[in-house]
N, C-alpha and C positions, 0 to 999 in steps of 0.2 A: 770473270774477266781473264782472257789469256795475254800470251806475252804482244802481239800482233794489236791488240784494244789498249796496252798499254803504251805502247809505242807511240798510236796514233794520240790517244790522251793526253801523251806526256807532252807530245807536241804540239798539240792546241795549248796547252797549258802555260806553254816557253812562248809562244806567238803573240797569247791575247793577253797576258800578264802587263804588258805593257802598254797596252792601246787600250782607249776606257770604252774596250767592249765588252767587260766581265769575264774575267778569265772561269770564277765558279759559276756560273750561268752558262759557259760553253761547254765546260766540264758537265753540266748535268746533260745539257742537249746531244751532246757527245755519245755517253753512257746510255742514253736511250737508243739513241739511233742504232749503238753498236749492240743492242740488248743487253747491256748490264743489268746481272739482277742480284749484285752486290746488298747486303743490307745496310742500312745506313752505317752501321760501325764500321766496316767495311770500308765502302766507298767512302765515309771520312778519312781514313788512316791512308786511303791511296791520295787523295787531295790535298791534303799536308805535305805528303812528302812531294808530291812533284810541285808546291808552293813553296818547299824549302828550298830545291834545287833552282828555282826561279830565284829566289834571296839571295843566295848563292851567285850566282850568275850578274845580278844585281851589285854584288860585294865586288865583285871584280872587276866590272864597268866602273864604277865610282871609287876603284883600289886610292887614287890620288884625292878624291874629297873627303874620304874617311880617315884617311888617315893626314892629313891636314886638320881634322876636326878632335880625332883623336891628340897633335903634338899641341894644337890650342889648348887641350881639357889638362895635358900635363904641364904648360905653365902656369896653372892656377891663378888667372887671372880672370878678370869678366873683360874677355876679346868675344870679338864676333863667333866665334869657333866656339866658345862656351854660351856662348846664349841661343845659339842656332840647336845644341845641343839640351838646354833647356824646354828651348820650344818642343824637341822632338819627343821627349818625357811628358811633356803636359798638352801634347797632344795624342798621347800612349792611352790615358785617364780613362777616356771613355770605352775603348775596345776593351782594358782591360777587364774595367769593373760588367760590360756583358759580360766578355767571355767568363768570368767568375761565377757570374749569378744567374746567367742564359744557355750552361752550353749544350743543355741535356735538348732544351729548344730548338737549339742553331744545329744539332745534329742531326734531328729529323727535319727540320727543310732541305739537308740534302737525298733524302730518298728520291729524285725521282719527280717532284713535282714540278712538271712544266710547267702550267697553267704558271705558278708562281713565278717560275722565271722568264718568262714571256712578259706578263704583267712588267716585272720587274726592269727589263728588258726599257719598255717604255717609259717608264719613270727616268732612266737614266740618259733617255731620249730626251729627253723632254728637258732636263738638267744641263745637258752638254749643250742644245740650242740655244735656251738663256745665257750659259759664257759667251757663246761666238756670237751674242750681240755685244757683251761689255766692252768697255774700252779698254784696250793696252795699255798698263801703264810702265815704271820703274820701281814702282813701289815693294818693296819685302816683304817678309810674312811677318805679321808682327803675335807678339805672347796671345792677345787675345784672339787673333784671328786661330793660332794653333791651334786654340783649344776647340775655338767652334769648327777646324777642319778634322780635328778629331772625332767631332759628333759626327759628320759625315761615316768617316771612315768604319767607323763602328755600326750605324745603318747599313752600309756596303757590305757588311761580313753576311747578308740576305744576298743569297744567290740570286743572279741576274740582274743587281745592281754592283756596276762597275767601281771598284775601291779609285782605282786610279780615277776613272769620270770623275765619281765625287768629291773628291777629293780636290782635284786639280778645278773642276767646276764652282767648288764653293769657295776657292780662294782665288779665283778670277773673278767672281760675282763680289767679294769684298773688296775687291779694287788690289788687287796684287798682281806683279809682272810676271804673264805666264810662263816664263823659263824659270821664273823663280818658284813657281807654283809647280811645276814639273817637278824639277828637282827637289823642291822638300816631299813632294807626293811619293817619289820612289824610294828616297832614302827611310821617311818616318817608318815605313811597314818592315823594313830590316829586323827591328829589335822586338816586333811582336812575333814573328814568325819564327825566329830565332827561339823566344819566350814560349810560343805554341809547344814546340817541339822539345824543347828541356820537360816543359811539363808534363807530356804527353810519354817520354821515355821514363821520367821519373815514376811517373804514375802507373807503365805498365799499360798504359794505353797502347802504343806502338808497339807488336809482336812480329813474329813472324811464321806464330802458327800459320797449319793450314793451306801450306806448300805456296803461299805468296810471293814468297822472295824474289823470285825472280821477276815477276808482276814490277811490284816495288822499287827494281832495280832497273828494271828496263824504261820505266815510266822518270825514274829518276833523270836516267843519262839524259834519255830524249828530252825530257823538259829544262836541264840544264844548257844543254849546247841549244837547244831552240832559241834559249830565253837569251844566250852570249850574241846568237847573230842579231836578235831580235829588240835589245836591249841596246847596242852601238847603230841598227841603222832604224828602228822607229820612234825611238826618244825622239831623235831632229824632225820626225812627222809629228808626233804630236806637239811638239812647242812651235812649228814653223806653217804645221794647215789647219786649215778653217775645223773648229769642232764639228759644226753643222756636216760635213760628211760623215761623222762617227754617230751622229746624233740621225742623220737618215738609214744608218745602217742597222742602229739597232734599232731602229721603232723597226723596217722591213724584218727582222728576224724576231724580234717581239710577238709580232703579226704573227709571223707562221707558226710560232711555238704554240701560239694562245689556237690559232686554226687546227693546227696537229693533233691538240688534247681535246677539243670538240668533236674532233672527225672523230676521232677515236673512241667515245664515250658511248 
């Protein structure tokens, strides 16, 4: 990968991170098209960090509800602000314990297999259609729904299935108000990426053998300023338009993924 594949990566990365077209789904579509021929350790260690820079970028778009939710957590009280905070921990439960027990697995899905994220691709089609029949309510995310939008999330860590889709899909299909559902969808994935990435440095996973850095760094910026413009003006597209456009987009690009790796066989 050169600095010019990382540029352009970083900014798919910043762009779709937000809209439930699978930002790792695009990331692999991406890598192929531009010939990456990273090995999966690799191309993991580039996908984190421009997903950290999206969290980032994330941090700063919601600088006032986090830290609202943060002066809640210091008056030690059970206010909205410590339960909302709750929820976002016990719907942490299930990414965590894959990524614990799965990650040797979740690393070789990213080598490189369209076919999977094309399939994938349509599943999350298919997900986002059934919200944009549900009804709109006012309703909140409540503990048990957390948990079960956590299962989601934690399926989602399968390339070419949208985190944000599922997310924000499974807690419109349980009857919740999808701005409300947006917002816990962007904010929950904070504290795992965050968690990703301590562990990942801890562990020696993250290097900069192997004259990367600049890769890394380039893929970073791009994917953080993508994700600041991307982040302030496509949030209001997805809580404000019909899912069903997102859900015809990805089955069309599902399609081609799944046609691409046939032709090519």
């Amino acid at each position: 990968m050169n600095n010019l594949d990382a540029l352009v990566l970083g900014i798919i990365q910043g762009l779709t991170e937000f809209l439930p077209v699978s930002s790792s789904g695009h990331l692999e579509l991406g890598k192929a098209i531009l010939g990456d021929t990273s090995v999966p350790e690799e191309s993991l260690m580039f996908t984190v960090v421009v997903h950290f820079a999206t969290a980032l970028s994330t941090i700063v778009v919601f600088r006032k509800d986090i830290w609202e939710i943060i002066r809640g957590l210091l008056s030690f009280t059970w206010n909205d602000e410590t339960q909302f905070s709750a929820k976002i921990i016990l719907s942490m439960i299930p990414a965590v314990i894959v990524g614990l027990f799965f990650e040797e697995q979740l690393e070789a899905l990213f080598g490189g297999n369209i076919l999977l994220v094309g399939c994938m691709l349509i599943v999350t089609a298919v997900l986002l259609w059934l919200a944009d029949k549900a009804k709109n309510t006012e309703k909140k995310v409540s503990f048990s729904n957390a948990f079960v939008i956590g299962i989601s999330q934690a399926i989602a860590m399968i390339p070419g299935i949208s985190r944000s889709g599922a997310t924000i899909s499974t807690s419109v299909l349980l009857g919740n108000d999808k701005s409300k559902a947006a917002r816990f969808s962007f904010l929950m994935v904070i504290p795992l990426i965050l968690g990703k990435i301590a562990k990942d440095i801890l562990g020696g996973d993250i290097t900069t053998e192997g004259g990367n850095i600049s890769v890394l760094i380039i893929g970073f910026i791009a994917a953080f300023v993508a994700g600041l413009v991307a982040c302030t003006w496509m949030i209001k597209l997805v809580k404000k338009s019909k899912l069903s456009w997102f859900a015809i987009y990805c089955f069309i690009v599902g399609l081609i993924a799944i046609g691409f790796t046939l032709y090519n066989r």
